[in-house]
C-alpha positions in Angstrom: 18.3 57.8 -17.1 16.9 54.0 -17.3 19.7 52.5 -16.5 20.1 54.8 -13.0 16.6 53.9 -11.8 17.6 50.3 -12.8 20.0 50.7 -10.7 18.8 52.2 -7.8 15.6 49.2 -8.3 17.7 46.4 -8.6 20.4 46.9 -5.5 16.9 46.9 -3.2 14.9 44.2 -4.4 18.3 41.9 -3.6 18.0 43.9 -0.4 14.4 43.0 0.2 14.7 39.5 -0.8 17.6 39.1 1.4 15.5 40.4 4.4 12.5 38.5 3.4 14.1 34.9 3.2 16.1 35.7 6.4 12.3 36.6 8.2 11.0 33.6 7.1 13.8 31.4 8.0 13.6 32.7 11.2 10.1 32.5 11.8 9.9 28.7 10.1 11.5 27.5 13.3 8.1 28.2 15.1 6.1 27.1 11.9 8.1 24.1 12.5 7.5 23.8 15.7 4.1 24.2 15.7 3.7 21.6 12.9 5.2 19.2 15.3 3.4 19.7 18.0 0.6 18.9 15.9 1.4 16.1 14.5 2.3 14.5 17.8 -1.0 15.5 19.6 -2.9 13.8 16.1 -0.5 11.1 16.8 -1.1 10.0 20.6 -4.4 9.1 20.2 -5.9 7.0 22.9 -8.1 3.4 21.5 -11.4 3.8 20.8 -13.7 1.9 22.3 -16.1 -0.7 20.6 -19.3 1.7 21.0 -16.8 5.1 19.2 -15.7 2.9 16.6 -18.7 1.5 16.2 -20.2 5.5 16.1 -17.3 6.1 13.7 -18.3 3.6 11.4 -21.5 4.4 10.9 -20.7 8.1 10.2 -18.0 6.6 7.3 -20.5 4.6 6.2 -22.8 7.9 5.4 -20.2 9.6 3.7 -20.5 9.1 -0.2 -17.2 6.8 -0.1 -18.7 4.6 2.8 -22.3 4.4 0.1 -20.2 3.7 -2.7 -18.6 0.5 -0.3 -21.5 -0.8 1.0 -23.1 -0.6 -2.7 -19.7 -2.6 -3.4 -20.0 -5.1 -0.8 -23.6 -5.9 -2.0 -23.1 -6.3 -5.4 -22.6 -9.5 -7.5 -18.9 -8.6 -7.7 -18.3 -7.5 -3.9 -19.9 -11.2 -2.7 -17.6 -13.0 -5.2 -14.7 -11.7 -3.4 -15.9 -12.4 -0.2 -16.4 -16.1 -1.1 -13.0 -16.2 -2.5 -11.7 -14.9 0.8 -14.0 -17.4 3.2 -12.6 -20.0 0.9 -9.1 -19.6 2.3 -9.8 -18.2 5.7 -8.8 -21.2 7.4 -5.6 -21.5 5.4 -4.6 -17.4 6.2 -5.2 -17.7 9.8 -3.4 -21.4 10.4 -0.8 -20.0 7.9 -1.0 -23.2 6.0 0.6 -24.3 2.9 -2.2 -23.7 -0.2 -1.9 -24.7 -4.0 -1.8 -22.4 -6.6 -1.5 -21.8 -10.2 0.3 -18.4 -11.8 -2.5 -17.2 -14.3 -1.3 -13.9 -14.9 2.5 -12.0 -14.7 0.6 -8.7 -14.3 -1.8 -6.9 -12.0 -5.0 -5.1 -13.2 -4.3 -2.0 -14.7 -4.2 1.4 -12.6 -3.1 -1.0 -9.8 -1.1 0.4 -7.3 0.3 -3.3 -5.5 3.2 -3.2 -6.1 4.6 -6.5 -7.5 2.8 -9.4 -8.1 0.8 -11.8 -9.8 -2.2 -13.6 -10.0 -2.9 -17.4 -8.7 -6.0 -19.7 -9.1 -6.3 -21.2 -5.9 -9.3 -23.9 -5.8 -11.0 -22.5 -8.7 -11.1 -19.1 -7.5 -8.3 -16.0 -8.6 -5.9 -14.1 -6.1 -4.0 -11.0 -6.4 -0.7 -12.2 -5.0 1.0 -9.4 -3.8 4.4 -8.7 -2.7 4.7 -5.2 -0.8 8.0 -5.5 0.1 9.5 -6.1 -3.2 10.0 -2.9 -5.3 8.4 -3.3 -8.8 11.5 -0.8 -11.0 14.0 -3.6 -12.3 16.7 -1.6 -10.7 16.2 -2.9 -7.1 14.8 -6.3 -8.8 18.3 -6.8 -10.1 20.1 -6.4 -6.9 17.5 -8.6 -5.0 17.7 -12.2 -5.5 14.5 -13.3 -3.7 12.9 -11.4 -6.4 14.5 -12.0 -9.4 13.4 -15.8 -8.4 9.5 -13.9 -8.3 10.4 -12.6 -11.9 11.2 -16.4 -13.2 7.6 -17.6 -12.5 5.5 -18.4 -15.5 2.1 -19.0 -16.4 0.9 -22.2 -15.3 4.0 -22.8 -12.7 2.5 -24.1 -9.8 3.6 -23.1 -6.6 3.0 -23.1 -2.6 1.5 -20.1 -0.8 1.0 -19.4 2.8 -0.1 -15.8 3.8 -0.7 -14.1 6.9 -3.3 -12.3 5.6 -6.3 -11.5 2.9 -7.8 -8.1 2.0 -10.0 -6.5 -0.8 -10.8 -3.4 -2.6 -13.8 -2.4 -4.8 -11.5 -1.3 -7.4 -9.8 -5.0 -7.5 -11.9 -7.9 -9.0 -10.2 -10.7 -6.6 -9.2 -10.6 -3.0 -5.6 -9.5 -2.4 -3.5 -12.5 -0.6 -0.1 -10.6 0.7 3.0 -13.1 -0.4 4.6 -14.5 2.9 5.8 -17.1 1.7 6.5 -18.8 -2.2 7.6 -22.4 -3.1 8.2 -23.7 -6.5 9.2 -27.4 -7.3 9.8 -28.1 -2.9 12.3 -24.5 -3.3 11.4 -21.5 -1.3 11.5 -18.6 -3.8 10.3 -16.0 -1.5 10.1 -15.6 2.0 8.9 -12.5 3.6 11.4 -10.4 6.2 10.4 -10.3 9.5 9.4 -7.0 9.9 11.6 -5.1 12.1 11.1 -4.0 15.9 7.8 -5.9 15.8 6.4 -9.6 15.6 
């Protein structure tokens, strides 16, 4: 007797199944839709003004992430950074040539960078990132611009220029993005032009 209800059950669950995938297949075509639409009125956004952002600012900064920044930017370690960024301002936004020294072949722990290193440059330490390159030794070992990043040492000194300088509470040095690498008058890394864009 079990195995006749078992197999009366069994023939309409397929059944149901069946019908149930088919119902939502058919209606994820308008959930699809609809998330698109969505997305592309979130996406054609028009500029804010310098009074909204302003506005928007101000809200962020009462949020408990915007407190936790401020108390960042404040602190003993927050103003170190920003030193070590005024130091080479001029250098980022001429897109000069600046000395460095490799101190470390690792990031911070828990960073999420990407590749890199870090540099003294005059007296103060960098995070010398390099987005672009892919940090798994698969892709290293196909890329020879990078496996030239992986031969730097300790103490190697070696030419920057960078387009630009950022920071993070969670870093303890300002983050230079790697443009451009020279070691002993070779270039070691130069970064892509990025594509459809300047």
């Amino acid at each position: 007797m079990k195995k006749i209800i078992y197999a009366l059950i069994l023939p309409l669950v397929v059944v149901s199944g069946l019908l149930f995938t088919f119902a939502l297949f058919a209606n994820g075509s308008d959930i699809n839709r609809e998330i698109k639409n969505e997305t592309s009125k979130k996406s054609i956004q028009k500029n804010l003004s310098a009074a909204e952002r302003k506005a928007a600012l101000k809200k962020w900064e009462a949020t408990p992430d915007g407190i936790m920044y401020k108390k960042w930017e404040a602190s003993p370690a927050g103003k170190k950074v920003y030193a070590s960024e005024d130091k080479i301002r001029k250098s980022i936004r001429d897109y000069t040539n600046m000395e460095g020294v490799v101190t470390s072949l690792s990031l911070p722990s828990g960073s999420r960078l990407g590749f890199g290193v870090i540099v003294r440059i005059n007296g103060d330490d960098y995070i010398l990132s390099f987005a672009s390159v892919k940090s798994d030794n698969y892709f290293l070992n196909f890329n020879k611009e990078a496996q030239q990043l992986l031969s730097l040492k300790v103490n190697d000194k070696i030419i920057i220029r960078s387009h630009s300088v950022s920071h993070a509470p969670k870093y303890a040095y300002p983050i230079l993005s790697g443009d451009y690498v020279e070691r002993d008058s070779k270039i070691i890394y130069k970064r892509a032009p990025r594509k459809g864009g300047c």
